[in-house]
LUMRO-689437 format. One line per field, with one value per residue (C-alpha): residue number from 0; x, y, z. Coordinates in nm, 2 decimals. Each point is the difference from the previous one (the first is absolute). Layout:
BEGIN
seq NUM  ...
c1 X  ...
c2 Y  ...
c3 Z  ...
//
This chain:
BEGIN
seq 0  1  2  3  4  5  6  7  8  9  10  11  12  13  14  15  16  17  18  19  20  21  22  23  24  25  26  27  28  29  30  31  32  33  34  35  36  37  38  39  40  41  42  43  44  45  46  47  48  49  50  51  52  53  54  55  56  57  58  59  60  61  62  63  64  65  66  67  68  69  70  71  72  73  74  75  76  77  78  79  80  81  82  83  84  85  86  87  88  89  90  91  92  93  94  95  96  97  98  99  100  101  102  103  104  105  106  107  108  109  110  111  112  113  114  115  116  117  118  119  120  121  122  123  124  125  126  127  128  129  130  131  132  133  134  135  136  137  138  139  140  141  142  143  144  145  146  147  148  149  150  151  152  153  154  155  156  157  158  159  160  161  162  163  164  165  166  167  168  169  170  171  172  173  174  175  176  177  178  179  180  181  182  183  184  185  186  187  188  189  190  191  192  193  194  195  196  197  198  199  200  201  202  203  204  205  206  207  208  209  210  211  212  213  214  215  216  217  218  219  220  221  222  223  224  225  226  227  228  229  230  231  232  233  234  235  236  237  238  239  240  241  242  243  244  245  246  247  248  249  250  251  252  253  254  255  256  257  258  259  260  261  262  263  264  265  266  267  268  269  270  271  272  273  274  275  276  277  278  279  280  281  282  283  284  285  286  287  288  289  290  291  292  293  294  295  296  297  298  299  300  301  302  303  304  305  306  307  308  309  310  311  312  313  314  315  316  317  318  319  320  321  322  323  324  325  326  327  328  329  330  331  332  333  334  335  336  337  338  339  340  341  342  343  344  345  346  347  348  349  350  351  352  353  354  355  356  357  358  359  360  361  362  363  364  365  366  367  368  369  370  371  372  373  374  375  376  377  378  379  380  381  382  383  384  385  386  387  388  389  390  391  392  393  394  395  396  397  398  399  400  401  402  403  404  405  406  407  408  409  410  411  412  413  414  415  416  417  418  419  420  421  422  423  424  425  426  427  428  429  430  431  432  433  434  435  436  437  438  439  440  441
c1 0.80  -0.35  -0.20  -0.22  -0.36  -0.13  -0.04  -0.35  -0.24  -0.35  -0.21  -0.19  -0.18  0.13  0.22  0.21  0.24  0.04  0.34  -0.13  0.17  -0.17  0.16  -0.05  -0.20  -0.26  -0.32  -0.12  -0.01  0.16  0.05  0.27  -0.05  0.36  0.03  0.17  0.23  0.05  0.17  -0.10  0.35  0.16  -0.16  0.20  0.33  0.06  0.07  -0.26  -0.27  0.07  -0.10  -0.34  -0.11  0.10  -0.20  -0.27  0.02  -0.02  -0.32  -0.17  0.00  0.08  -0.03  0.22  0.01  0.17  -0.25  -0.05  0.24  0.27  0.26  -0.03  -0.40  -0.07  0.08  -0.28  0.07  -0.24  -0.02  -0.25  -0.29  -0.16  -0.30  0.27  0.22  -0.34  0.00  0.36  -0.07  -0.32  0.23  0.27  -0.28  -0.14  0.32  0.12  -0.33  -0.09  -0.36  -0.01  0.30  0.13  0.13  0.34  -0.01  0.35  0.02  -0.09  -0.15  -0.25  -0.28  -0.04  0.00  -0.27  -0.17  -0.01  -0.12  -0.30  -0.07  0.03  -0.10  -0.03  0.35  0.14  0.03  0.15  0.19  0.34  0.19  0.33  0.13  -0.23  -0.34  -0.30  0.11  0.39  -0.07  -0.14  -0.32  -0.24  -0.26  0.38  0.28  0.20  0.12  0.35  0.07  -0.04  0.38  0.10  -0.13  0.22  0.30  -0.03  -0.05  0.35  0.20  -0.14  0.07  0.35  0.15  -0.22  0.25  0.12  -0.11  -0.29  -0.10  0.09  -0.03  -0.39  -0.06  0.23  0.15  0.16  0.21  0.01  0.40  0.04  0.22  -0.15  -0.35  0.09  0.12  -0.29  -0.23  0.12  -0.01  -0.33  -0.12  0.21  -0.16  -0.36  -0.05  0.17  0.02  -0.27  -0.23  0.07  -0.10  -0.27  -0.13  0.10  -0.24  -0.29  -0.01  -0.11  -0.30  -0.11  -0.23  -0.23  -0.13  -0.39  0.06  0.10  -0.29  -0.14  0.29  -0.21  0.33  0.19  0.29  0.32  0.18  0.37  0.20  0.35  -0.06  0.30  -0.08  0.16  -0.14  -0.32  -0.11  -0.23  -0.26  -0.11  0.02  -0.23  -0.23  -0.01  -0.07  -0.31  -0.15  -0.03  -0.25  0.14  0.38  0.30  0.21  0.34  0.27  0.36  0.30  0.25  0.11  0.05  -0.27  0.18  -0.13  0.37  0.08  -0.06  -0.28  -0.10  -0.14  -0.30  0.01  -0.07  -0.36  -0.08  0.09  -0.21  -0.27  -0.04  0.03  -0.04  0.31  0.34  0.27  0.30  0.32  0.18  0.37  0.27  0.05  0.28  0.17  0.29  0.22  -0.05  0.32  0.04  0.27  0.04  0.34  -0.03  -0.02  0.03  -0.17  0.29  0.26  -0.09  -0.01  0.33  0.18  -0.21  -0.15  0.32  0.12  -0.24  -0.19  0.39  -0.04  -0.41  0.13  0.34  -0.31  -0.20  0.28  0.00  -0.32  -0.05  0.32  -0.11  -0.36  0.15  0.25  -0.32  -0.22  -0.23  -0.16  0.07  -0.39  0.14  0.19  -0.13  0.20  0.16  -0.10  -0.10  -0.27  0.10  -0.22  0.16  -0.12  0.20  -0.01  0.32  0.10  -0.11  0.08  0.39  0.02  -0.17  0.27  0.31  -0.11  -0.08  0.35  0.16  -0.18  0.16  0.32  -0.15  -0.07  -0.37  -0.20  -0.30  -0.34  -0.21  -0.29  -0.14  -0.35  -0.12  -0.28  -0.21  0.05  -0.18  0.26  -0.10  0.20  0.39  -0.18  -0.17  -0.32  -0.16  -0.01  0.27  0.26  -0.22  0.10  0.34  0.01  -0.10  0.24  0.31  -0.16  0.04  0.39  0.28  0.31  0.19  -0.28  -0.21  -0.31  -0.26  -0.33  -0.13  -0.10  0.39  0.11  -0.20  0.10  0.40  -0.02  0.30  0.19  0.26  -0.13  -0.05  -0.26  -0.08  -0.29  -0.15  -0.38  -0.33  -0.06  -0.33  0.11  -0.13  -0.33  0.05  -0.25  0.08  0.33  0.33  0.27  0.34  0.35  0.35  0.30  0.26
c2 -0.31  0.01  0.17  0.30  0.00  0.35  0.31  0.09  0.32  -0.03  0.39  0.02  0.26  0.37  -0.07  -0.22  -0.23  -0.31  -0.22  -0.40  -0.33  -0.34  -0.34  -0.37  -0.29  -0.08  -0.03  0.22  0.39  0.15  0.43  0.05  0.27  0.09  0.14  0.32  0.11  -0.26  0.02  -0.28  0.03  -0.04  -0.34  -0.09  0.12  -0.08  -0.35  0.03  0.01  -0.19  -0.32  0.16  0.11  -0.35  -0.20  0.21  0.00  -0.39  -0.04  0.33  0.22  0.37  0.37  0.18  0.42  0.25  0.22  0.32  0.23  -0.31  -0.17  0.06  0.14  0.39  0.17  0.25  0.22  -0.14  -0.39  -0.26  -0.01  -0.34  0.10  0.09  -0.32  -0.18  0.20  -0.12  -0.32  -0.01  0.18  -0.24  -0.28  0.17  0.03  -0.36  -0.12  -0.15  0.02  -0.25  -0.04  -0.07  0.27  -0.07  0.28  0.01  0.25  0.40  -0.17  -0.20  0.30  0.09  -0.40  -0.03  0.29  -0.04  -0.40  0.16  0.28  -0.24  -0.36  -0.06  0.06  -0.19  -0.37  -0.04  0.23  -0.08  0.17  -0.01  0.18  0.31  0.19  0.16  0.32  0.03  0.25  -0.07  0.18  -0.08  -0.26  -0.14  0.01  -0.32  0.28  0.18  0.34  0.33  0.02  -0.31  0.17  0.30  -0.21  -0.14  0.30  0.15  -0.30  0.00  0.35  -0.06  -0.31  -0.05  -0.09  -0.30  -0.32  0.19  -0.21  -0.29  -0.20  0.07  -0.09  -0.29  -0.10  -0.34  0.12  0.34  0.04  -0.22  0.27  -0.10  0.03  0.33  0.11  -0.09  0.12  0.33  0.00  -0.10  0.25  0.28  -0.13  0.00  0.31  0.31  0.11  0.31  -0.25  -0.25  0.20  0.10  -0.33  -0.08  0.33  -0.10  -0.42  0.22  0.03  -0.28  -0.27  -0.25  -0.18  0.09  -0.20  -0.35  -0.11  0.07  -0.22  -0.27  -0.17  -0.29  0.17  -0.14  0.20  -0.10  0.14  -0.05  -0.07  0.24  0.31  0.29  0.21  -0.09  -0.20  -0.33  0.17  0.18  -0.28  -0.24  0.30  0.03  -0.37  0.01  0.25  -0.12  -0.24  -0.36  0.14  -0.26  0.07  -0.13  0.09  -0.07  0.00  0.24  0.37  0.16  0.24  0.01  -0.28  -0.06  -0.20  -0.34  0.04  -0.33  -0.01  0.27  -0.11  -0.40  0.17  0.21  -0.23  -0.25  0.23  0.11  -0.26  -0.29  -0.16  0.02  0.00  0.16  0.08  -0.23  0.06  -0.25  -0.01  -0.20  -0.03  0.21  0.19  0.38  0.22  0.37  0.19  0.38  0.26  0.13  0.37  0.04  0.31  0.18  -0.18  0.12  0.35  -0.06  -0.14  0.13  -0.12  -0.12  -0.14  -0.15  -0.13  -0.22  -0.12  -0.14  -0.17  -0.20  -0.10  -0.12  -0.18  -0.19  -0.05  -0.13  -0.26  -0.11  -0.10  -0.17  -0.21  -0.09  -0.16  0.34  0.21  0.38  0.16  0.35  0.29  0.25  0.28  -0.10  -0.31  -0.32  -0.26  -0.39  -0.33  -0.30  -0.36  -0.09  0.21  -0.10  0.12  0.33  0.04  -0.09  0.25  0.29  -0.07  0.03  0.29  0.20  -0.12  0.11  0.34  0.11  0.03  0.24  0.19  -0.01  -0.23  -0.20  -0.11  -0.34  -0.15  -0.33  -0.19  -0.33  -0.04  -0.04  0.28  0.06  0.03  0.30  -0.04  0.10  0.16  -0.16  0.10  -0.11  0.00  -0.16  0.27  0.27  -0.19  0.00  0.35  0.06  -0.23  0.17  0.39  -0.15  -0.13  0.19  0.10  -0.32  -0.24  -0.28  -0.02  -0.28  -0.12  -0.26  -0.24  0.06  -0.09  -0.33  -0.06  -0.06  -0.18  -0.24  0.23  0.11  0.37  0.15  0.27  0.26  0.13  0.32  -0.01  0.04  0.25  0.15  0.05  0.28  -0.16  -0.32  -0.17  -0.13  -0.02  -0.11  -0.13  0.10  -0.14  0.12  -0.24  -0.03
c3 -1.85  0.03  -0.29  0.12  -0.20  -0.18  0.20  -0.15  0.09  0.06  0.02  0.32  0.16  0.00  -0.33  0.22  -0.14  0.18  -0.09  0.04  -0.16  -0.06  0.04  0.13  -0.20  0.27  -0.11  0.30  -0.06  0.25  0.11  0.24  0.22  0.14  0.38  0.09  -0.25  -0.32  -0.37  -0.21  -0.20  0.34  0.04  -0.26  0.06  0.38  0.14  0.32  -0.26  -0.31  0.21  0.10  -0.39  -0.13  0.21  0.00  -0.42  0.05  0.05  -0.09  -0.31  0.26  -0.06  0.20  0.01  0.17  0.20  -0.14  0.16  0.04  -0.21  -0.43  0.05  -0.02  0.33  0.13  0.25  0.24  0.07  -0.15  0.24  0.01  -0.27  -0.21  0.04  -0.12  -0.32  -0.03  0.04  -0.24  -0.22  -0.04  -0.02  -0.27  -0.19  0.09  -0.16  0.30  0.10  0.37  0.17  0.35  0.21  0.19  0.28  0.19  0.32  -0.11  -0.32  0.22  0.07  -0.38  -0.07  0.23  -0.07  -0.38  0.06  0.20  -0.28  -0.33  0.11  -0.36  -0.11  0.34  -0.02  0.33  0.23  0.18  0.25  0.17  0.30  0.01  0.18  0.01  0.13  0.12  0.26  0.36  0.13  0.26  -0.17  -0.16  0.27  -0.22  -0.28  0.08  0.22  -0.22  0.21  -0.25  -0.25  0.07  0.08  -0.35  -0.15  0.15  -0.07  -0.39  -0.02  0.19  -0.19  -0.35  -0.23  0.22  0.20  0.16  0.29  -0.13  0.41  -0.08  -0.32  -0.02  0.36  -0.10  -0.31  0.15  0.02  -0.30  -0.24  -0.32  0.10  0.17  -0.28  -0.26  0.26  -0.01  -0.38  -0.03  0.22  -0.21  -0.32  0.13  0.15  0.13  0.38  -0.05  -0.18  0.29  0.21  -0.16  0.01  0.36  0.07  -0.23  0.21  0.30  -0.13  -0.17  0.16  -0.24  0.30  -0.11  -0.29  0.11  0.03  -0.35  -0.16  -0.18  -0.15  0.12  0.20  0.14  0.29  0.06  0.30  0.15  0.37  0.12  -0.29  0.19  -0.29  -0.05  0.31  0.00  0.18  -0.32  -0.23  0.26  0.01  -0.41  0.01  0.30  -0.21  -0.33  -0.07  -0.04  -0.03  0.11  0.21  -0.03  0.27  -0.06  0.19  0.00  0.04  -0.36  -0.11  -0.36  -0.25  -0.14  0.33  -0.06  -0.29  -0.08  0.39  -0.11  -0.36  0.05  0.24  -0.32  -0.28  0.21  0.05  -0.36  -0.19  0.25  -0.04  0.16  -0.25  0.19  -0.16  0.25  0.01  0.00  0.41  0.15  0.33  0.06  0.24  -0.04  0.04  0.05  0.08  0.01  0.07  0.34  -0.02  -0.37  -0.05  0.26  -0.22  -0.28  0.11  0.15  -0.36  -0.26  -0.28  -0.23  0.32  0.10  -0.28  -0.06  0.37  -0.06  -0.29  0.19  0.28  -0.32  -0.15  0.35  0.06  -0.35  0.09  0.36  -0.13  -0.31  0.21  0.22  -0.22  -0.01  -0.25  0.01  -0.07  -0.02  0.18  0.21  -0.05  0.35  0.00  -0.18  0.00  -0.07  0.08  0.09  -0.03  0.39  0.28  0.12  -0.32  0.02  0.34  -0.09  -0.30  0.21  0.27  -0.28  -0.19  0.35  0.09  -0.27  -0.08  0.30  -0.22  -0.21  0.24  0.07  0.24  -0.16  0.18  -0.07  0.03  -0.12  0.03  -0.16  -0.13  -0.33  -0.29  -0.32  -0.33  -0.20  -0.30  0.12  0.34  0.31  0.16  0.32  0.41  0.02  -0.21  0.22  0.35  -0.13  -0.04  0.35  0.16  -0.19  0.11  0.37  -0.07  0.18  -0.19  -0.11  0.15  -0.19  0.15  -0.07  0.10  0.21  -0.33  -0.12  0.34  0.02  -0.37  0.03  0.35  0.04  -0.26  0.26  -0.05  0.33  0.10  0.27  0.07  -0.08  0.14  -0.17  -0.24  -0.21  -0.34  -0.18  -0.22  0.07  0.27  0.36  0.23  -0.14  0.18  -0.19  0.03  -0.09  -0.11  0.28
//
């Protein structure tokens, strides 16, 4: 269990309490200016973050607050304009005993980030920004900014589903159906900010634009972007960077506009950039065959036994499941719900014991879907990260009832095994580049 650091106040303008925490041992002083909603307890407490604070503590010494209006901080009625999220962040400096520091702009935070770099040069010792814009709204002498139609779209669908997974294929497209991450997601999002105050803030990004004041930046600034942000686009991030006098520009693959995908890809640019050296966290990474299976129709069954039923009926598949990947040399990573996750060191292997337990959770009743990919994966503790448990994902969503599908590179892998294959055409997986072609065990 990771240990959370103090929930401290800091007074800032208006009487306004503002909830921040200090950790890491860097030597660089770092404020961390948090994107649309944030709650720096949260950071703590849910596994899609935890990753991001600890590497970033690694190599700087960060104050992180919750905007005024969000998270543990007071909650006016109206939200934080962008003069008033400088006063935050002065505040919190102030109380931190910090008198330079960095500023880590992510998304929504980006504007006040930049604007407070331009307004207090000499409390700025460099500026870094992630995924975000000059102005998120499109206009004539601006047409790369999004529809005030998308802004009204989002402002339905946060008003219509706040309190779970709100568009989590935006934000996060490659771990987008991932149930763990939908779940957090949805918490975090609870625990920052309520739907009016969302909404509130979704109305008040109409109107802010900081493009006159790129050009007065006079500190060294690093812009990182995702190439595929469906959020924030790279458009705005190249124009951030064209703008401000001697700013790099770093442009990075990928589709995720949240930071908690794959951190250590933004974090290695900024580490780099602040302190000019490149001490990544690297994670044990091995070679290994990524399974996943999933109950076809599960939510229908459920409805159809009940709960007591059929929480006894998840348990006899997990019993299984648990038994085939034992008996197959494998490692069960965790269950799903209606489903499991278990890495293999042979593909052969994994292929055999995905074949068995669909076979025989057909006696129970239920039929069971799989999908497997090889490929290298980063071991996070008792978890696994990486594109290759994301591309496994996608292959089992594309499975039929009772089928084990595979890709190309599992194919290739077990040739001369005797295990035969049919094929089932190229496919684009969700958040994971170019064409694949996918296979199902005969």
């Amino acid at each position: 269990m990771v240990t959370a650091p103090q929930t401290r106040y800091a007074r800032s303008s208006g009487d306004i309490q503002i909830a921040y925490q200090t950790f890491g041992e860097g030597e660089i002083d770092l404020v961390y200016v948090t994107g649309f909603v944030g709650s720096v307890e949260a950071l703590w407490e849910e596994p899609a973050t935890i990753p991001f604070v600890e590497r970033l503590g690694s190599f700087a010494r960060v104050v992180a607050f919750d905007k005024r209006g969000q998270g543990m901080s007071d909650r006016p009625p109206d939200p934080p304009t962008l003069e008033q999220t400088m006063d935050d962040i002065l505040a919190v400096m102030d109380a931190a005993g910090i008198e330079r520091a960095a500023l880590f702009g992510i998304s929504e935070g980006g504007p006040a980030s930049i604007l407070f770099a331009a307004t207090y040069p000499d409390r700025v010792s460099a500026l870094v920004l992630f995924g975000t814009y000059p102005r998120m709204v499109a206009n004539d002498d601006y047409p790369i900014g999004a529809s005030p139609e998308d802004l009204d779209r989002f402002e339905e669908i946060a008003i219509r589903q706040w309190g779970g997974p709100v568009m989590t294929h935006s934000f996060a497209p490659s771990i987008a159906d991932d149930p763990q991450f939908r779940e957090s997601w949805g918490r975090f999002l609870r625990r920052g900010s309520s739907p009016r105050d969302a909404v509130n803030l979704i109305r008040l990004y109409r109107h802010i634009d900081v493009r006159d004041v790129l050009s007065t930046i006079s500190v060294p600034t690093l812009v990182v972007h995702r190439t595929g942000d469906l959020i924030a686009p790279i458009e705005g991030g190249r124009y951030i960077a064209a703008r401000i006098p001697g700013a790099r520009f770093v442009e990075l693959p990928g589709v995720d506009h949240l930071m908690v995908v794959d951190p250590d890809q933004i974090l290695d640019e900024v580490e780099e950039f602040l302190t000019g050296q490149r001490h990544a966290q690297v994670d044990d990474r091995v070679l290994a065959t990524v399974l996943f299976t999933d109950i076809v129709s599960s939510t229908e069954r459920a409805a159809q036994l009940g709960d007591r039923r059929w929480g006894e009926l998840v348990a006899r598949h997990d019993e299984l499941m648990q038994r085939e990947v034992d008996r197959h040399r494998g490692r069960l990573i965790k269950t799903l719900g209606d489903g499991v996750l278990a890495t293999f060191d042979g593909p052969a292997r994994a292929i055999r014991a995905a074949q068995i337990a669909a076979r025989a959770t057909r006696d129970l009743g239920i039929d069971v879907r799989a999908g497997l990919h090889t490929g290298e994966v980063e071991l996070r503790g008792d978890d696994i990260a990486g594109m290759a448990v994301n591309i496994g994902a996608r292959v089992a969503a594309l499975a039929g009832a009772g089928e084990v599908l595979v890709s190309s590179t599992v194919k290739d892998l077990v040739v001369g095994s005797g295990i035969e294959f049919a094929e089932r055409g190229e496919h684009r997986l969700k958040g994971v580049p170019g064409e694949w072609r996918l296979y199902a065990v005969a």
